[in-house]
GULUM-847797 format. One record per residue (C-alpha): residue in three letters; chain; x, y, z. Coordinates in steps of 0.05 Angstrom, whole numbers, plus 32768, in hexadecimal, padded with zeros to 4 digits. Each point is the difference from the previous one (the first is absolute). Example, Ala and Ser with C-alpha at 12.3 -4.5 7.8 and 13.67 -1.06 7.14 Angstrom:
GULUM-847797
ATOM   res   chain      X      Y      Z
ATOM   ALA       A   80F6   7FA6   809C
ATOM   SER       A   801B   8045   7FF3
//
This chain:
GULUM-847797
ATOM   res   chain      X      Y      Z
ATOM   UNK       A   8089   81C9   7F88
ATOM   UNK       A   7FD5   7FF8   803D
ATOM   UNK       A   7FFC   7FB5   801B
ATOM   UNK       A   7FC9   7FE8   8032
ATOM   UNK       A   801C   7FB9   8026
ATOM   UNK       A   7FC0   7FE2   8019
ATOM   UNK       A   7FEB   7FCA   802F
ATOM   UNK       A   7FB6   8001   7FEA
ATOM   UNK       A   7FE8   8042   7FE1
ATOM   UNK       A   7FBA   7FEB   800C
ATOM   UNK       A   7FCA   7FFA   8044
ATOM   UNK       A   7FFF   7FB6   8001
ATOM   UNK       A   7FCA   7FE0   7FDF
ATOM   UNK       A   7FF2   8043   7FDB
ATOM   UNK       A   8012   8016   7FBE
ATOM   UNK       A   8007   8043   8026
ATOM   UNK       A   8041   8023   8005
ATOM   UNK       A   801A   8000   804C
ATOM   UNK       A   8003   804D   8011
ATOM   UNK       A   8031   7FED   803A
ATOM   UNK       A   8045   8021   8009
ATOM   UNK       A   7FE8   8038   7FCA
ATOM   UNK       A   8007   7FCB   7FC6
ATOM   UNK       A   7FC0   801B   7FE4
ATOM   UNK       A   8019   8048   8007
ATOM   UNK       A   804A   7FF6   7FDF
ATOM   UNK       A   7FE2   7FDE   7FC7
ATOM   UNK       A   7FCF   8037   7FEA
ATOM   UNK       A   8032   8028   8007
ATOM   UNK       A   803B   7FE4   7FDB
ATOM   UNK       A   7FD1   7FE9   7FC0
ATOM   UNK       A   7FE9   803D   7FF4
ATOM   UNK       A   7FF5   7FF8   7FB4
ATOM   UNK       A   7FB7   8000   7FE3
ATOM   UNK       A   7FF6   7FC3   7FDC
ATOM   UNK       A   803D   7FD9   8013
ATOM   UNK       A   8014   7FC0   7FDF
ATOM   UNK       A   8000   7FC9   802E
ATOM   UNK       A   8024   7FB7   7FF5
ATOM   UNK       A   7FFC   7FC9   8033
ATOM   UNK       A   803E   7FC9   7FF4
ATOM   UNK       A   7FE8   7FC1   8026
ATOM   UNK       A   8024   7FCD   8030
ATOM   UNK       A   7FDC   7FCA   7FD3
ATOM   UNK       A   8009   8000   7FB7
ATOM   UNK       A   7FE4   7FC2   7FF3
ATOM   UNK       A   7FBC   8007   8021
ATOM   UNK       A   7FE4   8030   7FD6
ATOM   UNK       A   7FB4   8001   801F
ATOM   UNK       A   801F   8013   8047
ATOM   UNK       A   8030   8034   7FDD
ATOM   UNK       A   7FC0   8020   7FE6
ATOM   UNK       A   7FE2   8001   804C
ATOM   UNK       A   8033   801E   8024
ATOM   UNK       A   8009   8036   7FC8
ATOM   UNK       A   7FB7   8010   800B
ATOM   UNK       A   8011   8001   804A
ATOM   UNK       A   8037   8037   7FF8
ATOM   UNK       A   7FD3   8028   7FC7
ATOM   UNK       A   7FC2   8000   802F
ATOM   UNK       A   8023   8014   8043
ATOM   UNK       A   8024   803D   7FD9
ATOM   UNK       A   7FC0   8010   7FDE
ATOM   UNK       A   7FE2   8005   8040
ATOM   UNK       A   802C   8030   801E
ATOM   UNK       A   7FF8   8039   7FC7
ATOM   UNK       A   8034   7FED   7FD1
ATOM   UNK       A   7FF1   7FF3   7FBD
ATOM   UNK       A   8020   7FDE   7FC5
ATOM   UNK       A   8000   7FFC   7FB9
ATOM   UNK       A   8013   7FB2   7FFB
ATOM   UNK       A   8015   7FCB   8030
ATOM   UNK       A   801E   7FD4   7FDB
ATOM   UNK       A   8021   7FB8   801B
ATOM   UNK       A   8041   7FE1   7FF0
ATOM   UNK       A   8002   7FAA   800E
ATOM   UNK       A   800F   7FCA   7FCF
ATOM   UNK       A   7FD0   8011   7FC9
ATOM   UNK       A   8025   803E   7FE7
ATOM   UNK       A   8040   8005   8024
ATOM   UNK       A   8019   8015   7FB9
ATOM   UNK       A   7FE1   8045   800A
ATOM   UNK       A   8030   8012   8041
ATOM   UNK       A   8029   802F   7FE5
ATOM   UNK       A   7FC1   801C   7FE4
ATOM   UNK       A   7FD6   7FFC   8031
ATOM   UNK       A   8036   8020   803C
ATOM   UNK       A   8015   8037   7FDC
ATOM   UNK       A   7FBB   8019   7FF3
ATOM   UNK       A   7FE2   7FFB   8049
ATOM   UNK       A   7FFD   8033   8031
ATOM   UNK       A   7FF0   7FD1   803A
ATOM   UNK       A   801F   7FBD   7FFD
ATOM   UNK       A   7FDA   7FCE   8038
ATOM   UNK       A   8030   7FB7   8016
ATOM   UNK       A   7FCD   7FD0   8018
ATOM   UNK       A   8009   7FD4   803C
ATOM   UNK       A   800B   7FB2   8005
ATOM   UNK       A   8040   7FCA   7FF4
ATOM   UNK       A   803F   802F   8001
ATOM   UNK       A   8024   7FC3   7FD7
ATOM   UNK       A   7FCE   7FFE   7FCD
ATOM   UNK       A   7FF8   8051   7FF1
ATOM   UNK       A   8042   8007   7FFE
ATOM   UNK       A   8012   7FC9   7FD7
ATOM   UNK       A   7FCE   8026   7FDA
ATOM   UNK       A   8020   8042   8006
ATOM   UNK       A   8043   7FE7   7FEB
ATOM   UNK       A   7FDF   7FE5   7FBD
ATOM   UNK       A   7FE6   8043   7FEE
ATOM   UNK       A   8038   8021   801C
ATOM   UNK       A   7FD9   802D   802C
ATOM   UNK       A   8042   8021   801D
ATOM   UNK       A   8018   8018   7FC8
ATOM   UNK       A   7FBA   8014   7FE9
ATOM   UNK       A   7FF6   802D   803F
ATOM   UNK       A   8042   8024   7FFA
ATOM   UNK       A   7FE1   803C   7FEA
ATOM   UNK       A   7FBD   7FFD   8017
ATOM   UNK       A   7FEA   8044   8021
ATOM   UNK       A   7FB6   7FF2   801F
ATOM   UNK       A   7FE9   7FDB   8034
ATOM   UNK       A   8013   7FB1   8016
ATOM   UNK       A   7FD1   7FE1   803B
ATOM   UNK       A   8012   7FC3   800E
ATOM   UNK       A   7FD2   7FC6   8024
ATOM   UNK       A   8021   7FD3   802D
ATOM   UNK       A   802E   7FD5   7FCF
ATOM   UNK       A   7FFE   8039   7FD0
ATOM   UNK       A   8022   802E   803A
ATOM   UNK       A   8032   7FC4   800B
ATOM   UNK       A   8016   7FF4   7FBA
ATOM   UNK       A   8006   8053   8001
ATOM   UNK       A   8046   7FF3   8027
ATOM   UNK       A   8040   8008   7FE4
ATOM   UNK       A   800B   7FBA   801F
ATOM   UNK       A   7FCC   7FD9   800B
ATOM   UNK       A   8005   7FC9   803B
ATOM   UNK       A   7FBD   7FD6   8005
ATOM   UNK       A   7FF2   7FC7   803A
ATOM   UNK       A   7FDA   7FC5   7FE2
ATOM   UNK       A   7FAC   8006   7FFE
ATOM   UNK       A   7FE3   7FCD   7FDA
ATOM   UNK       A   7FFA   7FB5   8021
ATOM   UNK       A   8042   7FD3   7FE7
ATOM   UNK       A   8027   8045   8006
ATOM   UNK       A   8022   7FF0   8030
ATOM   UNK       A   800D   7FB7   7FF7
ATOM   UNK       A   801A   800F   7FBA
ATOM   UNK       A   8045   8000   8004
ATOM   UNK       A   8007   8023   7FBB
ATOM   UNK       A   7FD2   803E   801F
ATOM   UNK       A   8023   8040   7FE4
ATOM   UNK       A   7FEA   803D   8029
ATOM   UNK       A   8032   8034   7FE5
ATOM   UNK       A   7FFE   8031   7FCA
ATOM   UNK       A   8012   8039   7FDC
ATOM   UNK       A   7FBA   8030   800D
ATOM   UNK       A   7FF8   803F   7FD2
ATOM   UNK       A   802B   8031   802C
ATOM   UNK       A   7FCC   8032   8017
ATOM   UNK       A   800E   7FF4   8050
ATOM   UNK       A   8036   7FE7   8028
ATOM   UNK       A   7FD0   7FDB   8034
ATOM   UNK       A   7FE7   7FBC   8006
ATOM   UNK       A   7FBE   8004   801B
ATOM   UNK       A   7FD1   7FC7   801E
ATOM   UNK       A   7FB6   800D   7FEF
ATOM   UNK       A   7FC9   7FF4   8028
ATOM   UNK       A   8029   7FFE   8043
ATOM   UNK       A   7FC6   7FFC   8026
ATOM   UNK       A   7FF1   7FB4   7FE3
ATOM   UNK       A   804A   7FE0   800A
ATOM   UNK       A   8004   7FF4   8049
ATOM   UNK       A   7FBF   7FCF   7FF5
ATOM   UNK       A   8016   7FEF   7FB4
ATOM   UNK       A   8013   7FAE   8006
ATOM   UNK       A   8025   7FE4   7FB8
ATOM   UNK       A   8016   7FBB   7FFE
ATOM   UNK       A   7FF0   7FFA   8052
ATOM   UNK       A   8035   8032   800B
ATOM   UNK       A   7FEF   8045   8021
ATOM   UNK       A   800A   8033   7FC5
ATOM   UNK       A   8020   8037   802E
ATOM   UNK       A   8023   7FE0   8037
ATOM   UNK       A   8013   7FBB   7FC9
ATOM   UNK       A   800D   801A   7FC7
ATOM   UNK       A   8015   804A   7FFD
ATOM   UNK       A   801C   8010   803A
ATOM   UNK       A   8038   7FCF   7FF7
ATOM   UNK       A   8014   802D   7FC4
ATOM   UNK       A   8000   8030   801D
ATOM   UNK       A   804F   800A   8018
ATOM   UNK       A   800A   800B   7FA9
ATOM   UNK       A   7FCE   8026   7FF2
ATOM   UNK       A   7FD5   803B   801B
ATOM   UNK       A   7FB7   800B   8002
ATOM   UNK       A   7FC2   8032   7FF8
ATOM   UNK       A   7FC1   7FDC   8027
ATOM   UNK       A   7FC8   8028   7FE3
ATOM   UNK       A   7FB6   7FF8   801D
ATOM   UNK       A   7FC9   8004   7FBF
ATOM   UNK       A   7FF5   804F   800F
ATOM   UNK       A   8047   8009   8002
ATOM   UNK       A   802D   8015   7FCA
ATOM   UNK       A   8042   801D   7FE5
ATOM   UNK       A   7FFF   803F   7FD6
ATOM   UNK       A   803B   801D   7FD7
ATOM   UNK       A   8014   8034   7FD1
ATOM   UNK       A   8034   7FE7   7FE1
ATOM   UNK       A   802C   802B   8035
ATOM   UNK       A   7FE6   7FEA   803E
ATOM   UNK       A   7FDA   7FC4   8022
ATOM   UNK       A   7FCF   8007   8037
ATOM   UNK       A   7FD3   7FC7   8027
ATOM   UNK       A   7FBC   801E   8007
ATOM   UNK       A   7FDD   7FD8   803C
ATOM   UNK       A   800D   7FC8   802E
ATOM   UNK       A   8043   7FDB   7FEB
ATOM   UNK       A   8030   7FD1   801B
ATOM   UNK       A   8049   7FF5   7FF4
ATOM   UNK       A   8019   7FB8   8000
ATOM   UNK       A   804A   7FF0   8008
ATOM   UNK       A   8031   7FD4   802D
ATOM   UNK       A   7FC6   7FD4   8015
ATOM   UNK       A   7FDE   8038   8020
ATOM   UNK       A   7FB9   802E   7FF2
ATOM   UNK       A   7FFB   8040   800E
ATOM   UNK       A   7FC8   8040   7FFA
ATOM   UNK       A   8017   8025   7FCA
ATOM   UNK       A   7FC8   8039   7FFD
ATOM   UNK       A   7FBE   7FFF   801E
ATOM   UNK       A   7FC1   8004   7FD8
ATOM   UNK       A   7FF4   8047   7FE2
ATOM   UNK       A   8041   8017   8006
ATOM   UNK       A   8038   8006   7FCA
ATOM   UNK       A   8046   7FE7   8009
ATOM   UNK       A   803A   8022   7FCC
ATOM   UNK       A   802C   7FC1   7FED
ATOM   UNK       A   804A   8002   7FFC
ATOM   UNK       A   8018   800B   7FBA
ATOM   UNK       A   8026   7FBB   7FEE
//
């Protein structure tokens, strides 16, 4: 199985895939079936209407690069009967982006993990879709109240296709207030002495094989309170087999 961790595939504000980093390039290559079957498995399976956007999203900016498919189906609420279905007869399988709680709340109901076991095409994950792709999942509040609510859970089993925790759209968090705290130097660096993370700009993503992982573009490791440059943009970084 190939697996593509994403910040933001997309050229914001486009429905245009972002060629950055060769993203564009590893994709045409890896689905190289005619006619693939597509599914995209949301972050919100109870807004149906914005389900059926972002699949369009996904279906137009892979269109638009020269692949083409024979069905793009999506997977929310409405039919989350049809998983087993639905998984084992897709070639590509697309995790949206949004509330990492809510998807994979979501996930867990469908049991996605278990689904995916033997899935052998290609995953691309979208922000919280790349996050719920970890083996375990560790997610800082992001919706107002989050982080007033003392009940806030922000662990959880993820469907075992990476051993990273990323943070999407690194760019945003050093300007990204919650609650009046300062995401970044509030709320997730004082995590960070438990847990270890992957700050990945939209542009930016992780690729793997199943036997190896490798950050394509600019990347930042956040541990011990401190940031660091991973890997500058355009250049690929061979992670440490965990």
């Amino acid at each position: 199985m190939i697996a593509f961790l994403t910040s933001n595939p997309f050229i914001e504000g486009t429905e245009s895939l972002n060629p950055k980093n060769r993203l564009v390039d590893e994709l045409l290559f890896n689905i190289k079936k005619r006619n693939a079957r597509g599914l995209f498995i949301t972050a919100a399976p109870d807004e149906h209407d914005f389900s059926v956007a972002c699949r369009d999203s996904i279906y137009k900016g892979l269109k638009e690069i020269g692949l083409e498919f024979s069905c793009f189906h999506l997977l929310d609420g409405q039919n989350a009967e049809k998983t087993q279905e639905l998984t084992s007869n897709s070639d590509v399988i697309v995790l949206g982006g949004g509330h990492v709680p809510t998807q994979n709340k979501f996930f867990q109901k469908i049991h996605l993990r278990k689904r995916l076991q033997n899935f052998k095409g290609v995953l691309l994950g979208i922000s919280a879709g790349s996050m719920n792709m970890a083996e375990n999942v560790f997610v800082h509040p992001e919706l107002p109240g989050e982080t007033l609510d003392p009940h806030f859970k922000g662990e959880f089993q993820g469907l075992g296709f990476s051993s990273r925790n990323i943070l999407p759209h690194w760019h945003k968090l050093p300007y990204d207030i919650l609650d009046g705290k300062r995401m970044l130097q509030d709320i997730i660096l004082p995590t960070t002495s438990d847990h270890v993370f992957y700050g990945l700009p939209d542009g930016s993503y992780i690729f793997s094989n199943g036997e190896r992982e490798e950050i394509r573009g600019e990347s930042y490791l956040i541990s011990n309170y401190q940031i660091r440059l991973l890997c500058p943009d355009g250049a690929t970084l061979v992670l440490q087999v965990n």
